[in-house]
N, C-alpha and C positions, 0 to 999 in steps of 0.2 A: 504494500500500500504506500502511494508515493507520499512525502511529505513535504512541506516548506515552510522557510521564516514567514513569519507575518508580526505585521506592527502589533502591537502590544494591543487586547482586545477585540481584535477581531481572531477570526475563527477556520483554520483552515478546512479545503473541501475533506481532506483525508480526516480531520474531528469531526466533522459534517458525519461522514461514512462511519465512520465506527460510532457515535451518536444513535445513529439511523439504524442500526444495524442492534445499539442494547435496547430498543424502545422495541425492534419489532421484535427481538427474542422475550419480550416480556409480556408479549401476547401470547404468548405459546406457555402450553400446562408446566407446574412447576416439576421435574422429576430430577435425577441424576444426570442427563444428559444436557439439561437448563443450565443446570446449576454450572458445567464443567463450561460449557458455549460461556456464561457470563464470566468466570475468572477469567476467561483465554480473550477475551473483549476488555477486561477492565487491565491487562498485564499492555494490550494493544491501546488503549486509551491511553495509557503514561504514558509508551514510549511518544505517541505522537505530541500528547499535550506538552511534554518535556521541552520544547522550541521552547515556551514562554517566559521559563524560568531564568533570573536575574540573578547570579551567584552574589551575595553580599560580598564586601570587600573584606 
């Protein structure tokens, strides 16, 4: 999933996608198989939202 800088607050299309992507797994019945799809989404959500991050000095 590609990813890029983006100005600070805005959102890019790849957070767009995995966003899109934990809303429709969350329509779906909760079982083992949910549960394993959303860690493996939320491990893909860091790494992409990780651009925004401002290392303190």
């Amino acid at each position: 999933m590609p990813h890029s800088l983006r100005p600070h607050g805005q959102v890019t299309p790849a957070l767009d996608q995995v966003n899109d992507r934990i809303r429709r797994l969350m329509d779906e019945p909760a079982g083992e198989e949910r549960s394993a799809s959303y860690a493996e989404l939320l491990v893909e959500w860091a790494e992409v939202s990780r651009d925004d991050v401002v290392q303190a000095a």
